[in-house]
ZADO-1210 file (C-alpha; in nm, 4 decimals, padded with zeros to 6 digits):
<atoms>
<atom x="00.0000" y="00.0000" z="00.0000" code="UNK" pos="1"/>
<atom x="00.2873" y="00.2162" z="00.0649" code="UNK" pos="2"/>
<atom x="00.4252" y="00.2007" z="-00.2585" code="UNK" pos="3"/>
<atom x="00.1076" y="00.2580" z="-00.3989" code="UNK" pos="4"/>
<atom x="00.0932" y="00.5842" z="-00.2189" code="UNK" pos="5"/>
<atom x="00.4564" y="00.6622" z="-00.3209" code="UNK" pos="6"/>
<atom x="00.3885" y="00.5966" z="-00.6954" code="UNK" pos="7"/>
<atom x="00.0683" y="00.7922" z="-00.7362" code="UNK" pos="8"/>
<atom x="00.2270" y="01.0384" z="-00.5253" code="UNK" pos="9"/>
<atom x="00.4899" y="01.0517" z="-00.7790" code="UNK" pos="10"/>
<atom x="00.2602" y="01.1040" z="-01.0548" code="UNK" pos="11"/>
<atom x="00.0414" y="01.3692" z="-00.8972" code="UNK" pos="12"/>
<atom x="-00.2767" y="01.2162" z="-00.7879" code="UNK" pos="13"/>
<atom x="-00.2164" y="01.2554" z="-00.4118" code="UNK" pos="14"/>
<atom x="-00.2005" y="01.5935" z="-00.4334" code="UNK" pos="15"/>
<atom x="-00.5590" y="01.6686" z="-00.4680" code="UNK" pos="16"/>
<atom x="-00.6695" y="01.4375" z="-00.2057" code="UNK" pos="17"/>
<atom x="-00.4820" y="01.6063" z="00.0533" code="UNK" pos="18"/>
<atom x="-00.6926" y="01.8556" z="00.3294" code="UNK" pos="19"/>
<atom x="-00.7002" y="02.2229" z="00.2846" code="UNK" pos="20"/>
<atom x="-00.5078" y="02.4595" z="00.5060" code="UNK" pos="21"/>
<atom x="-00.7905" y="02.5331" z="00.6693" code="UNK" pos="22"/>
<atom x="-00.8285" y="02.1919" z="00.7763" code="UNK" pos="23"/>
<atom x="-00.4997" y="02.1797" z="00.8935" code="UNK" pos="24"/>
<atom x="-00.5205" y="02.4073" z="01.1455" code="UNK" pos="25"/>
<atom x="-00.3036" y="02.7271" z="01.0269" code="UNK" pos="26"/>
<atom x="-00.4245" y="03.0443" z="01.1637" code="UNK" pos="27"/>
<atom x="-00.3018" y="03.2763" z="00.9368" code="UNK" pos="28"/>
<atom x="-00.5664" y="03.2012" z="00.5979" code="UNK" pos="29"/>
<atom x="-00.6883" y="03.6068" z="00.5657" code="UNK" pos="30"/>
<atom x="-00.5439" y="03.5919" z="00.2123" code="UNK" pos="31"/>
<atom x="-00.4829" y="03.2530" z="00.0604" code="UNK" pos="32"/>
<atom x="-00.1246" y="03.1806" z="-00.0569" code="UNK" pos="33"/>
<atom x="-00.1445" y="03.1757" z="-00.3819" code="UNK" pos="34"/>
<atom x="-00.2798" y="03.5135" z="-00.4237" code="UNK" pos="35"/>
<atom x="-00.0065" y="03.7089" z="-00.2170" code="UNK" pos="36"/>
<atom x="00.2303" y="03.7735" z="-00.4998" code="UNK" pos="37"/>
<atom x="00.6369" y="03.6661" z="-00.3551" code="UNK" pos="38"/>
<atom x="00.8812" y="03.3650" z="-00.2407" code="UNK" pos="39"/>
<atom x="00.7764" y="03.0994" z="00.0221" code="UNK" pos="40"/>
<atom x="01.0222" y="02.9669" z="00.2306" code="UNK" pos="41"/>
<atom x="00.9793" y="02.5720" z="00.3402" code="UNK" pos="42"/>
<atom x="01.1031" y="02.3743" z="00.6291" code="UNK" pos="43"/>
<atom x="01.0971" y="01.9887" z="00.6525" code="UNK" pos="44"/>
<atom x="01.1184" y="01.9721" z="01.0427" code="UNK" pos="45"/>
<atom x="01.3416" y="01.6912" z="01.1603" code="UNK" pos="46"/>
<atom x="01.4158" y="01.6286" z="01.4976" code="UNK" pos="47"/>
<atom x="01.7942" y="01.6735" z="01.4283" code="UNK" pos="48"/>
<atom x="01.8220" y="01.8562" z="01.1261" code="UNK" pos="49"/>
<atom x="01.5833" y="02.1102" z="00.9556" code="UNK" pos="50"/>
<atom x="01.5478" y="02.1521" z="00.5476" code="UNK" pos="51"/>
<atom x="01.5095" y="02.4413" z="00.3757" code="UNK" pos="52"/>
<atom x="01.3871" y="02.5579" z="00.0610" code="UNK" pos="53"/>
<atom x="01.2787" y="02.8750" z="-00.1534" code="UNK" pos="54"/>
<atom x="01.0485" y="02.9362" z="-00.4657" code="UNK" pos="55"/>
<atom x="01.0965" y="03.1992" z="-00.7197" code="UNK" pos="56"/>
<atom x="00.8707" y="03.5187" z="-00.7194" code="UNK" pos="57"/>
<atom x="00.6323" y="03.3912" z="-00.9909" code="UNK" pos="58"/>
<atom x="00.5742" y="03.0461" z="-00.7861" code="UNK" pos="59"/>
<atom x="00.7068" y="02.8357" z="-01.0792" code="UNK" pos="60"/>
<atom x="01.0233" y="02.6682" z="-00.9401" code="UNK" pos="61"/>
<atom x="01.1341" y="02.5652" z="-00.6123" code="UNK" pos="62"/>
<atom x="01.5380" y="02.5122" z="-00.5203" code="UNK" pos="63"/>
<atom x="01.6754" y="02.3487" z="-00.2454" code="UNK" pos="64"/>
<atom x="01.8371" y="02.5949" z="00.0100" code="UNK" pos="65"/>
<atom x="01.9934" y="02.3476" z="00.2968" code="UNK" pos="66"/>
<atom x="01.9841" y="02.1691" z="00.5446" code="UNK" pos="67"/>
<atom x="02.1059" y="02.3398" z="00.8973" code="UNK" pos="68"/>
<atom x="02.1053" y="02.1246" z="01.2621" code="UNK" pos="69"/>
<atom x="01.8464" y="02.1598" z="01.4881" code="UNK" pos="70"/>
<atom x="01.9992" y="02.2747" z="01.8110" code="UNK" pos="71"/>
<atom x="01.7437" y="02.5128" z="02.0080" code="UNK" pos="72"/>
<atom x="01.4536" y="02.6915" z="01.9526" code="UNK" pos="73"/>
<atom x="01.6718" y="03.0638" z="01.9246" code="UNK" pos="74"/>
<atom x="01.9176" y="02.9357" z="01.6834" code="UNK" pos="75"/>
<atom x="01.6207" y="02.7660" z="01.4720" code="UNK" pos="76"/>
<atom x="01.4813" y="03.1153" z="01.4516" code="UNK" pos="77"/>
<atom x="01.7390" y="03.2998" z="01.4008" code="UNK" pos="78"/>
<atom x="01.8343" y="03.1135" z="01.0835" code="UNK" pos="79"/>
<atom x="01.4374" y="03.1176" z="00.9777" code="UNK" pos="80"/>
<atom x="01.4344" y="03.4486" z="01.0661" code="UNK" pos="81"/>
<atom x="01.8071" y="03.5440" z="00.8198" code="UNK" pos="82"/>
<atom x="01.6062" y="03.3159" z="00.5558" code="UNK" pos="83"/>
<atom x="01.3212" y="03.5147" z="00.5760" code="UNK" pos="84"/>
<atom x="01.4655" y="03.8415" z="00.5071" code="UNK" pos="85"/>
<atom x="01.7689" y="03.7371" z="00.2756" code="UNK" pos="86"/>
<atom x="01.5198" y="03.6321" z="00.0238" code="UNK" pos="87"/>
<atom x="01.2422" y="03.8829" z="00.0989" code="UNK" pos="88"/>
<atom x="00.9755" y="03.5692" z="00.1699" code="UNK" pos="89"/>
<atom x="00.6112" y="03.5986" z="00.1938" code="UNK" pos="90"/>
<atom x="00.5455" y="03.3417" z="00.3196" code="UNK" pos="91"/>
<atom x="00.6671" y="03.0388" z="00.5174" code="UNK" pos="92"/>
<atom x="00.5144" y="02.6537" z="00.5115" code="UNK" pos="93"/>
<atom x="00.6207" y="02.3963" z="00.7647" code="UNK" pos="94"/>
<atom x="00.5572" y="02.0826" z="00.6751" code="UNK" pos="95"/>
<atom x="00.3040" y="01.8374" z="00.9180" code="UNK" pos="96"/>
<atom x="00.4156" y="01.4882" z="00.9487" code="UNK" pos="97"/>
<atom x="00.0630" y="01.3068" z="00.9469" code="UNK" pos="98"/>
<atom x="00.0444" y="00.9611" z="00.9833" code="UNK" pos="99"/>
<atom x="00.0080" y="00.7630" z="00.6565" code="UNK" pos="100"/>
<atom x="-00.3967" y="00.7295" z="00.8020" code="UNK" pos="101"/>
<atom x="-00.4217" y="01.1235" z="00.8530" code="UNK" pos="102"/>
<atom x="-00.4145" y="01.0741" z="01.1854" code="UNK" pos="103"/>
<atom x="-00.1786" y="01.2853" z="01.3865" code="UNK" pos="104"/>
<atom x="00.1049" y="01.1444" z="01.6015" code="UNK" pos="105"/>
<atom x="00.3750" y="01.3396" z="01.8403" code="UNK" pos="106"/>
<atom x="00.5845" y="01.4420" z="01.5378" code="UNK" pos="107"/>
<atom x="00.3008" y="01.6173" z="01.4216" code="UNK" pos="108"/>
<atom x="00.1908" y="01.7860" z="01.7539" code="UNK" pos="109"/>
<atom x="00.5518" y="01.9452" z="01.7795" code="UNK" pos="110"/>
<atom x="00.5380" y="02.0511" z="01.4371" code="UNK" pos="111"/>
<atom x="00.2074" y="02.2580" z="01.5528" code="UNK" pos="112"/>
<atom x="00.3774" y="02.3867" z="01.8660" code="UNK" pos="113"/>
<atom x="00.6772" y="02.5020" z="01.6097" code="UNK" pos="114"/>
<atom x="00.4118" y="02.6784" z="01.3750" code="UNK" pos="115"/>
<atom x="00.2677" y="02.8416" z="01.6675" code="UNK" pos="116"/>
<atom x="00.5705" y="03.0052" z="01.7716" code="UNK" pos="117"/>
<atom x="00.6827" y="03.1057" z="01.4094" code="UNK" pos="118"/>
<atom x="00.3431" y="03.2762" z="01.3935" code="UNK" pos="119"/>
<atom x="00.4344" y="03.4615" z="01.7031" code="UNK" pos="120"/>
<atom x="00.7313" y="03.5216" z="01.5791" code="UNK" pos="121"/>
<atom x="00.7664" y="03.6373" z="01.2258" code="UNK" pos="122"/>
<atom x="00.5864" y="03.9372" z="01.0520" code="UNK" pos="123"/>
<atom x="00.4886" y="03.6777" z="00.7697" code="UNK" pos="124"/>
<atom x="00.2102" y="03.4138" z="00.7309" code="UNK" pos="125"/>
<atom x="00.2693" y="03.0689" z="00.8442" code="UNK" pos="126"/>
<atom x="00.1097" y="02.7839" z="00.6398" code="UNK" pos="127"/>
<atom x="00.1229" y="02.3812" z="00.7462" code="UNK" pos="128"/>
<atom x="00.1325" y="02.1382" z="00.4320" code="UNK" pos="129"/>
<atom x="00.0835" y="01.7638" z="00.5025" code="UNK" pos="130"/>
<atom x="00.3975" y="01.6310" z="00.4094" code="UNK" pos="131"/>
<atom x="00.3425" y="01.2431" z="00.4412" code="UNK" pos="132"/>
<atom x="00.6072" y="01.0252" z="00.1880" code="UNK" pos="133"/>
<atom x="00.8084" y="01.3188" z="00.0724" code="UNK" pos="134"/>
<atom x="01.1078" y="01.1850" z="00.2717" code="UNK" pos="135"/>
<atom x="01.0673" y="00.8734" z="00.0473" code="UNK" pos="136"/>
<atom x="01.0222" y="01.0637" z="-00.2157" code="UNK" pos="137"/>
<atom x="01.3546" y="01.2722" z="-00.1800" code="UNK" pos="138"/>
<atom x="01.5361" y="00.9851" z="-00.0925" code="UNK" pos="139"/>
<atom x="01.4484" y="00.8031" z="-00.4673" code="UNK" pos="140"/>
<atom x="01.5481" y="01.1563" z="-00.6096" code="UNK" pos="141"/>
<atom x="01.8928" y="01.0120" z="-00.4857" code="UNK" pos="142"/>
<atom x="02.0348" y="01.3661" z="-00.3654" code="UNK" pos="143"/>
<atom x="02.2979" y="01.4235" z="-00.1221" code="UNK" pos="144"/>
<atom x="02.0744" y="01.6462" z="00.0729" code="UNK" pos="145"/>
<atom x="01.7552" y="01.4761" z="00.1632" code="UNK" pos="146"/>
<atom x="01.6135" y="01.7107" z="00.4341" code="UNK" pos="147"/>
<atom x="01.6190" y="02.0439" z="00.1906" code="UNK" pos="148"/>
<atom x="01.4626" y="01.8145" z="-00.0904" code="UNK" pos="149"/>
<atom x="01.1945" y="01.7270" z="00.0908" code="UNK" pos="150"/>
<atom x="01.1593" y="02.0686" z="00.2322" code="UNK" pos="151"/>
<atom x="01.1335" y="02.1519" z="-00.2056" code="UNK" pos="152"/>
<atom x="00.8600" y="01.8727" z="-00.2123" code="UNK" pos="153"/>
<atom x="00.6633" y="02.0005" z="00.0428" code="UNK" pos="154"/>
<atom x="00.6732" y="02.3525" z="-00.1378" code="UNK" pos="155"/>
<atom x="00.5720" y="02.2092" z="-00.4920" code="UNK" pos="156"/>
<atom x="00.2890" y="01.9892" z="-00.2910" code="UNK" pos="157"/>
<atom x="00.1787" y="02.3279" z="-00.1421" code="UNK" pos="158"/>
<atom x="00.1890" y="02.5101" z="-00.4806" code="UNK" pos="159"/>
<atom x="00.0266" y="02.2714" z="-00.6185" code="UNK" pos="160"/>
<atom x="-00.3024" y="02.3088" z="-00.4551" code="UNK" pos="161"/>
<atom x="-00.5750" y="02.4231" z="-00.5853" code="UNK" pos="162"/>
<atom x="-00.6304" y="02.7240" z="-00.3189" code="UNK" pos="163"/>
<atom x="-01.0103" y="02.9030" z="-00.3034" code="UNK" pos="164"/>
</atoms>
């Protein structure tokens, strides 16, 4: 089933099946994402290491950034924060480790808890995107630097939404 999963993610067809923002909790929905023109920053939260990536003004393409080590809350936001304003982002999405059921597990409570304090904490909205498989997906993409792949994937997955 899995695989399944992986392969039709692969192709596409997961992407509309997966919940709105709304339904995933995020707070900050006044103007939907893809109607604030600018760059989106994404972070793949990992317990020890965070990946990063960027899009391009226009939305179109998505890059990589990097991956940096998750030490403590200050330094993660500092870096966010340097992100945020080196690129002139709009925007940031985090991505929410669900459960291959939907159901949500500790990894996905923290990754709340981290959105909540970005939200606090940065003048920009904060948007959650489910991220199930895309570490399986970055790691067939065979690239040295799995965390800031999947942290791309979960961009594309969020641009890729149909958003009302």
């Amino acid at each position: 089933m899995i695989q399944r999963l992986f392969d039709a993610r692969k192709r596409g067809f997961v992407c509309a099946a997966y919940e709105s923002l709304n339904e995933l909790g995020t707070r900050n929905t006044a103007v939907p994402a893809t109607q604030a023109p600018g760059r989106l920053l994404a972070i793949d939260l990992g317990t020890k290491r965070v990946g990063i990536a960027i899009c391009d003004e226009l939305r179109i393409t998505v890059r990589p950034i990097e991956t940096i080590q998750r030490r403590n809350w200050k330094d993660l936001l500092s870096r966010i924060i340097r992100h945020v304003s080196e690129f002139d982002a709009r925007g940031l999405v985090i991505g929410l480790p669900l459960n291959l059921d939907g159901s949500e597990g500790p990894a996905a409570v923290n990754a709340r808890e981290v959105a909540s304090k970005f939200e606090r904490s940065l003048s920009v909205p904060v948007y959650l995107q489910d991220e199930r498989l895309t570490s399986e997906e970055a790691k067939s993409r065979a690239n040295d630097d799995l965390d800031s792949e999947a942290a791309a994937i979960i961009l594309r997955d969020f641009l890729s939404q149909p958003r009302s």
